[in-house]
C-alpha distance (Angstrom), angle and dihedral (degrees) to the residues before:
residue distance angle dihedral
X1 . . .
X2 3.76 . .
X3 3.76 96.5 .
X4 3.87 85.4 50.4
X5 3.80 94.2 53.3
X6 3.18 97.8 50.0
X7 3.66 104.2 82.6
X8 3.74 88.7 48.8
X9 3.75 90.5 63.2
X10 3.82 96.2 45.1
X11 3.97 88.5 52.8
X12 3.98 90.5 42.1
X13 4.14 87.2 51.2
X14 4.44 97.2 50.1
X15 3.97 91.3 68.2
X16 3.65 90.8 58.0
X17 3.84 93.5 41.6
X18 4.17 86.2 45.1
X19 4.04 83.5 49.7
X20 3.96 94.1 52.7
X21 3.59 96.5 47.0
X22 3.89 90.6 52.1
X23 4.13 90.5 66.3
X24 3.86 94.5 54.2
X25 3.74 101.5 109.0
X26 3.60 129.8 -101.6
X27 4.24 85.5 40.5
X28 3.76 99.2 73.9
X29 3.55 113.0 83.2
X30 3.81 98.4 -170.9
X31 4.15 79.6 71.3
X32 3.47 89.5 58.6
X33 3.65 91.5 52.0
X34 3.80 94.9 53.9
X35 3.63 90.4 41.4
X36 4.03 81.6 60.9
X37 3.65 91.0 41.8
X38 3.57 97.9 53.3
X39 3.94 91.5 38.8
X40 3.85 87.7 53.4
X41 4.09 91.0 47.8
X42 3.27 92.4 51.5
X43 4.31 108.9 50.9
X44 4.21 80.8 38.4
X45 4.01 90.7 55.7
X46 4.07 95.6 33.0
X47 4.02 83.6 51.5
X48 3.22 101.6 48.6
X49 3.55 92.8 49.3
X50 3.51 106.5 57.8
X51 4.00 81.1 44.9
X52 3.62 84.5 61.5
X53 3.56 99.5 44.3
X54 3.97 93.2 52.1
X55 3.80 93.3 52.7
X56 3.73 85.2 57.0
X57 3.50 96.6 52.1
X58 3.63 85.3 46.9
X59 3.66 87.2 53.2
X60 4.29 89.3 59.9
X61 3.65 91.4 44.1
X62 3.69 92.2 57.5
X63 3.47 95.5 42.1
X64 3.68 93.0 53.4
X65 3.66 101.4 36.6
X66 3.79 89.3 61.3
X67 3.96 141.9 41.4
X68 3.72 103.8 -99.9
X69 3.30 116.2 133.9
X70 4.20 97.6 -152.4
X71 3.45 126.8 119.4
X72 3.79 119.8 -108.8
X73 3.94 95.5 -115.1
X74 3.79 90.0 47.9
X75 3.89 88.7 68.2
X76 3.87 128.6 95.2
X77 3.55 93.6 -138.3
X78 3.91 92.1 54.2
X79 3.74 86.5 47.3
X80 3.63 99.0 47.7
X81 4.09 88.2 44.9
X82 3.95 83.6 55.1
X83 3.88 96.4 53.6
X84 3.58 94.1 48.5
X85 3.76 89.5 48.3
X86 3.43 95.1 52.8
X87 4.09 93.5 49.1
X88 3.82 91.6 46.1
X89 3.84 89.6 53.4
X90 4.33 87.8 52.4
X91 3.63 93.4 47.5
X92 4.05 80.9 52.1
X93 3.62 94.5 47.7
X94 3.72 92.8 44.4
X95 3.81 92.0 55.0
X96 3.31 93.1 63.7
X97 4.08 93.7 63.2
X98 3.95 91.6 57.1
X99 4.00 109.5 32.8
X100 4.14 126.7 47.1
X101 3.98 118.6 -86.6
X102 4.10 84.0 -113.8
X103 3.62 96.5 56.7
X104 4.08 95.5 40.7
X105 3.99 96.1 56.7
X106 3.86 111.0 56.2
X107 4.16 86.8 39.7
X108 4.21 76.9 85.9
X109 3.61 86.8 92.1
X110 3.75 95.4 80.0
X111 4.02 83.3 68.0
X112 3.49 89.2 56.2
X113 4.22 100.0 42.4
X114 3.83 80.9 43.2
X115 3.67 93.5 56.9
X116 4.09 98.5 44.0
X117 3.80 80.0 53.6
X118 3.24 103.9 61.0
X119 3.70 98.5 36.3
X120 3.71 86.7 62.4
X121 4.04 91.0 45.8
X122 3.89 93.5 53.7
X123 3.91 96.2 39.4
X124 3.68 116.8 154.9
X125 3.21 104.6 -159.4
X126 3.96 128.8 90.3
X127 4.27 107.1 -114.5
X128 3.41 144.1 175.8
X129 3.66 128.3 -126.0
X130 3.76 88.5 -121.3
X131 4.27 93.0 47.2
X132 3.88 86.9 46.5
X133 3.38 94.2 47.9
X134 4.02 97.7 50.0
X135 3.65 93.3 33.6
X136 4.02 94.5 49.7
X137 3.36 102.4 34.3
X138 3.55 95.0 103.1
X139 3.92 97.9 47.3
X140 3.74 85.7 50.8
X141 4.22 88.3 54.0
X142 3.26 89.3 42.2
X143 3.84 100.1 52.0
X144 3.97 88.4 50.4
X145 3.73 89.5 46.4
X146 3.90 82.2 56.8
X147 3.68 105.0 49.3
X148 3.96 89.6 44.1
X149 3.85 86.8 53.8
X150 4.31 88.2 47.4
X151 4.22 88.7 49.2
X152 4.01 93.2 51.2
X153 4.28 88.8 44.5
X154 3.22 96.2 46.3
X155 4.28 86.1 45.0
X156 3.39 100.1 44.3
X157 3.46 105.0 22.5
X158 4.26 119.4 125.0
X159 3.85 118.0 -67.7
X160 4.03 89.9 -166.2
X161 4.42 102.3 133.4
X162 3.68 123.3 180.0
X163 3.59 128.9 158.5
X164 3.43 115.5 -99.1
X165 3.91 100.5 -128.0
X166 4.06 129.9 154.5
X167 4.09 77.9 -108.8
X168 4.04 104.5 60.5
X169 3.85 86.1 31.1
X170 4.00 91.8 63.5
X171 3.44 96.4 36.4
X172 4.01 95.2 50.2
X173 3.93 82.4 42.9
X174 3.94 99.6 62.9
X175 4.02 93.5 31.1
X176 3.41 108.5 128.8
X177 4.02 104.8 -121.5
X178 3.97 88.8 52.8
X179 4.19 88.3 44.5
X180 4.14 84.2 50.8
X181 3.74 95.0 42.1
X182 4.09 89.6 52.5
X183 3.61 92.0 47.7
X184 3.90 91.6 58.4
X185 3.44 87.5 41.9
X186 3.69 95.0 54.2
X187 3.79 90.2 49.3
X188 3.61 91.7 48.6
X189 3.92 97.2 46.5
X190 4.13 84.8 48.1
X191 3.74 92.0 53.3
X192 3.77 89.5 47.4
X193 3.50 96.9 55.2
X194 3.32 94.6 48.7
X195 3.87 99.8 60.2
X196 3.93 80.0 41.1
X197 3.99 103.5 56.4
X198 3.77 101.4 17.6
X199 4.01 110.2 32.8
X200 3.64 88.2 36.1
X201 4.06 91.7 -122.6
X202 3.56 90.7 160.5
X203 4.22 89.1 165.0
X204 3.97 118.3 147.7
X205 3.66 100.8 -116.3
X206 3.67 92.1 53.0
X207 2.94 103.9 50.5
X208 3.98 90.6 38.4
X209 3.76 82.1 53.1
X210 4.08 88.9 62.2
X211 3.89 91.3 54.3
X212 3.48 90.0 51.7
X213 3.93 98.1 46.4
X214 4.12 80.2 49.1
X215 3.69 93.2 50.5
X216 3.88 96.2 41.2
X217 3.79 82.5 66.4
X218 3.97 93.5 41.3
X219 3.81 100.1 58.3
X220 3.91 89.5 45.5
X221 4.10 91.9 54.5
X222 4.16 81.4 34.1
X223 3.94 89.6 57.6
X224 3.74 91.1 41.3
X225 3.95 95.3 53.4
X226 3.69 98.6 42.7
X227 3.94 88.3 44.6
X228 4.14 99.9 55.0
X229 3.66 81.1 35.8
X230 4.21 83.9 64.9
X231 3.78 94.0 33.8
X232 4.31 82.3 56.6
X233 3.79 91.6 49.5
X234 3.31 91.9 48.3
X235 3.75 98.2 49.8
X236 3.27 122.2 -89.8
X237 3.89 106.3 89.5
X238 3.94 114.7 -133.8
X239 4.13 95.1 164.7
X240 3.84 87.4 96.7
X241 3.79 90.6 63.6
X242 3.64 112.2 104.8
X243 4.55 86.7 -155.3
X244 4.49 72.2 68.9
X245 3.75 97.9 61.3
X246 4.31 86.5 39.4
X247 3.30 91.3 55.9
X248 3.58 94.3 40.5
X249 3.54 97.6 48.2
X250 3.95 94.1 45.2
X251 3.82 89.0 52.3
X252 4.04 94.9 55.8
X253 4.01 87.3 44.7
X254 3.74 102.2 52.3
X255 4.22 89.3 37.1
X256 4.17 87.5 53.0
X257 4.48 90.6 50.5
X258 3.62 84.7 46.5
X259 3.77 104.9 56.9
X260 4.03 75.4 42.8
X261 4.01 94.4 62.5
X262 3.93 89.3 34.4
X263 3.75 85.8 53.4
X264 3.69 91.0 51.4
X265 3.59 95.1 42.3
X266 4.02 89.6 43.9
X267 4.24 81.7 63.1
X268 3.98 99.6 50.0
X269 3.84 99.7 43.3
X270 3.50 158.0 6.5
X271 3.58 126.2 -46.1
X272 3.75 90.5 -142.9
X273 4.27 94.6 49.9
X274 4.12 80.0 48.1
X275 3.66 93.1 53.0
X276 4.23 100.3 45.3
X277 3.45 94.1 34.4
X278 3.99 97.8 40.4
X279 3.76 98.9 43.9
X280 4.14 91.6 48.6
X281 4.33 88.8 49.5
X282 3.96 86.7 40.3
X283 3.56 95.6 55.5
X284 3.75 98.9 38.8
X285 3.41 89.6 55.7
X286 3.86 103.3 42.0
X287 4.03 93.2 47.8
X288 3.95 83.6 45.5
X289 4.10 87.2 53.7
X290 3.78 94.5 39.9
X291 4.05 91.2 52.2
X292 3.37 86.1 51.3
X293 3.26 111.4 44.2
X294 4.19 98.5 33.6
X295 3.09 102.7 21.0
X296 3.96 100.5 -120.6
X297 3.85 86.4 177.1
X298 3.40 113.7 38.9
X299 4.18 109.4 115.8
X300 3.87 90.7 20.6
X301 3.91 120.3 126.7
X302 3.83 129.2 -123.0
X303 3.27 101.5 -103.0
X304 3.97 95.4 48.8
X305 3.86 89.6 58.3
X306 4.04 93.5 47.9
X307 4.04 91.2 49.5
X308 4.32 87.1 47.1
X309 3.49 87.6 50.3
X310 3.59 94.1 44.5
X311 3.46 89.9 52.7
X312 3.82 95.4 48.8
X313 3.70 91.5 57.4
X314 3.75 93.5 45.5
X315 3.39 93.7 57.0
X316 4.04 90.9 44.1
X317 3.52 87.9 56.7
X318 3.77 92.4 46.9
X319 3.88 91.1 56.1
X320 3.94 91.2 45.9
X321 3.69 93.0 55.9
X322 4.02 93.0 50.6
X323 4.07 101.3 42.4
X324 3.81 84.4 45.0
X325 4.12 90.0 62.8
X326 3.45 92.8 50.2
X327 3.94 117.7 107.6
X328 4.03 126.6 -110.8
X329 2.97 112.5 -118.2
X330 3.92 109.6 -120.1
X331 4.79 103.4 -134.4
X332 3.44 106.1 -130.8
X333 3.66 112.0 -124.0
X334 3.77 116.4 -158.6
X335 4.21 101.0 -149.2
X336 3.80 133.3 65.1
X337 3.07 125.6 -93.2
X338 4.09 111.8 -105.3
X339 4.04 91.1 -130.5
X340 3.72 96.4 51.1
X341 3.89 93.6 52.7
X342 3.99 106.4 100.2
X343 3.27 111.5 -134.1
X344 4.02 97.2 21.8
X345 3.74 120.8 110.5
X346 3.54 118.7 -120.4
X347 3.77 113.0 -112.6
X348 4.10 108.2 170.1
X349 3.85 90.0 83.1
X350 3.69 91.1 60.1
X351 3.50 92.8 50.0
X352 3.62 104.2 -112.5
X353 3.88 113.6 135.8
X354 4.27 121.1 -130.1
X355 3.55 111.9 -149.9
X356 3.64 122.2 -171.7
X357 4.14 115.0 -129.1
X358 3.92 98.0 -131.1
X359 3.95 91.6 171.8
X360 3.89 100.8 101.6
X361 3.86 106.4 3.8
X362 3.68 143.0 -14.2
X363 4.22 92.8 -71.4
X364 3.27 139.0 126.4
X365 4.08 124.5 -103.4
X366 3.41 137.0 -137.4
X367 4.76 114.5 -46.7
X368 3.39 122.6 -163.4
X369 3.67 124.4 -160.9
X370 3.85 129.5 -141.6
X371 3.68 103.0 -99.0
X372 3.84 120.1 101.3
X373 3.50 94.4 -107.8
X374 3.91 112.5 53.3
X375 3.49 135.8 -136.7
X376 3.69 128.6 -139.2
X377 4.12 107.6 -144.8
X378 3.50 114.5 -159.7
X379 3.53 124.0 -97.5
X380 3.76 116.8 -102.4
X381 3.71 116.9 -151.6
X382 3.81 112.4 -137.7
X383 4.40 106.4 -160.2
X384 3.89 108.7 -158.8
X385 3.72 87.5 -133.2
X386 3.78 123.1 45.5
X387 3.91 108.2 -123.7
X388 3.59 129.0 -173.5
X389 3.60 115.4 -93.1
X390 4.27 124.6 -172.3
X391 3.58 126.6 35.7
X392 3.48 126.7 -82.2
X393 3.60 101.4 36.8
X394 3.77 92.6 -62.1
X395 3.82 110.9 154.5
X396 3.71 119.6 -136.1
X397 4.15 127.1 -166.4
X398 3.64 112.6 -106.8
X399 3.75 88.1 -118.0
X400 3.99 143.9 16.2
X401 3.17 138.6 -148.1
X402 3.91 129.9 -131.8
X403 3.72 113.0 -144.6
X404 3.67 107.1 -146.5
X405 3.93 124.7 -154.9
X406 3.45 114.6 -149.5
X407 4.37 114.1 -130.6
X408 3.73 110.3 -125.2
């Protein structure tokens, strides 16, 4: 009887072992499909937003470039701009239920290919094909570096899936690589902002390197949220858990300090260092955090990992070459410069600073010279628009200048 039975049990056991094989990854083609999914989510809601942020901007350059008196907000354009932006930033947070954490993050370059694209579309100024050809050349390098970077993410990006439930959440959450990697990055973030606030080290890559320690930790609770949110349309409620309303709350916290340090950067430099510089740290850092704490490459081969990392650095030399064509753009100071006032010595090359007095109007304050006993020069108001001073038509210059003679 037992020799007979066991056959039975051998054939009973190889549809379970046929079942377990069929999870390993790279065999299930519903991953592949959410993979897509996710991919597709993400370009749609990246595009859409930087579509929405330009016909805002458009909104303030209309607005100032003519005399009407409306608010911003009380424009279509602005309105229309805000819609968009608040779809694009859905289609974003949905992508994050369906694709890995690693393969989400660097698809942010579309926003930025998007954007060179349609600066060059809705160019004001007259060209020639020979100007637009050596002045764009590298935006046009650098937005084909960026959608061959995209194609080899989304193709060999990570095929790990789990369902996002309260359960895998808390148990990824107190593993002990993830608790090790948020130590470090705790220490790291500390040390940062330190130099930052105290020793004054207001440089762009640290303080780049704080909004991308923040967002590291915002895409993780981001991918948690949107995930249980899935798992509770699907079924299986998880909006009960209290690891939801962690996650949730942690996710608005880190996102609201890093607009702050974007703001700050936003006021010290250039939008285009913040965008090449910021999306290469932000992406480092959030594939680094999504490895860790989910796992994005555990079960995938060698050469999966080189072409993903190929692709990541592809597309982060695709995003350096367009933010580096961009122009500066030149602060507008509202005084004179001391060396182009006729009749004014020069003073910078004897060290003595000239600060403009801003308090009132656009004038200048109080200059001493070098001798021992200092003289006050007058102050010479400096109107932003040239009005017509005398009487009949008589044109005066919108300043003077007092000749002083020195007493011997």
């Amino acid at each position: 009887m037992e020799g007979g039975n066991s056959p039975s049990l051998q054939l009973q056991q190889l549809p379970l072992a046929t079942a377990a094989v069929s999870v390993q990854p790279h065999t299930d083609s519903f991953s592949y499909k959410e993979n897509l999914i996710g991919a597709l989510l993400a370009i749609f809601g990246h595009l859409v937003s930087s579509i929405a942020l330009n016909l805002q901007k458009y909104s303030h350059i209309r607005l100032a470039g003519s005399k009407d008196p409306r608010a911003y907000f009380r424009t279509k354009t602005w309105w229309s701009g805000f819609l968009l932006l608040v779809l694009g930033e859905l289609g974003v947070f949905s992508s994050y239920a369906f694709a890995p954490l690693s393969l989400i993050v660097p698809l942010s370059a579309v926003s930025v290919v998007a954007s060179a694209i349609i600066g060059i579309i809705f160019i004001k100024e007259k060209w020639k094909p020979k100007e637009f050809l050596r002045r764009y050349v590298l935006s046009f390098v650098g937005c084909g570096l960026a959608v061959v970077g995209t194609y080899l993410l989304v193709t060999f990006g990570p095929n790990s899936h789990e369902k996002m439930t309260a359960e895998n959440i808390t148990r990824h959450l107190v593993s002990w690589p993830f608790l090790l990697y948020m130590l470090v990055e705790i220490i790291v973030f500390c040390l940062l902002l330190y130099f930052y606030k105290e020793r004054n080290a207001n440089y762009i890559v640290i303080i780049l390197l704080l909004v991308a320690l923040l967002g590291s930790m915002t895409v993780v609770t981001v991918k948690a949220v949107a995930g249980m949110i899935l798992v509770s349309i699907q079924g299986t409620l998880q909006l009960d858990s209290p690891i939801f309303y962690i996650m949730l709350v942690c996710m608005i916290a880190t996102a609201i300090y890093q607009a702050t340090f974007l703001a700050q950067a936003s006021q010290l430099y250039d939008s285009a260092q913040i965008s090449s510089i910021g999306y290469i740290l932000s992406t480092t850092a959030a594939i680094s955090a999504g490895a860790t704490f989910y796992l994005d490459f555990m079960g995938e081969d060698v050469l999966h990992i080189c072409m993903f990392a190929l692709g990541c650095l592809i597309a982060f030399l695709g995003v350096f070459l367009i933010t580096r064509n961009r122009k500066k753009p030149v602060p507008f100071e509202p005084y004179i410069s001391m060396d182009a006032m006729p009749g004014m010595q020069n003073m910078h090359d004897k060290g003595i600073a000239v600060q403009p007095d801003l308090k009132a109007s656009f004038s200048y304050g109080a200059l001493e010279n070098n001798d021992s006993m200092p003289e006050i020069y007058t102050p010479a108001t400096l109107p932003i628009v040239q009005e017509q001073h005398g009487s009949k038509g008589v044109s005066a210059p919108p300043y003077r200048v007092l000749e002083h003679c020195k007493k011997e």
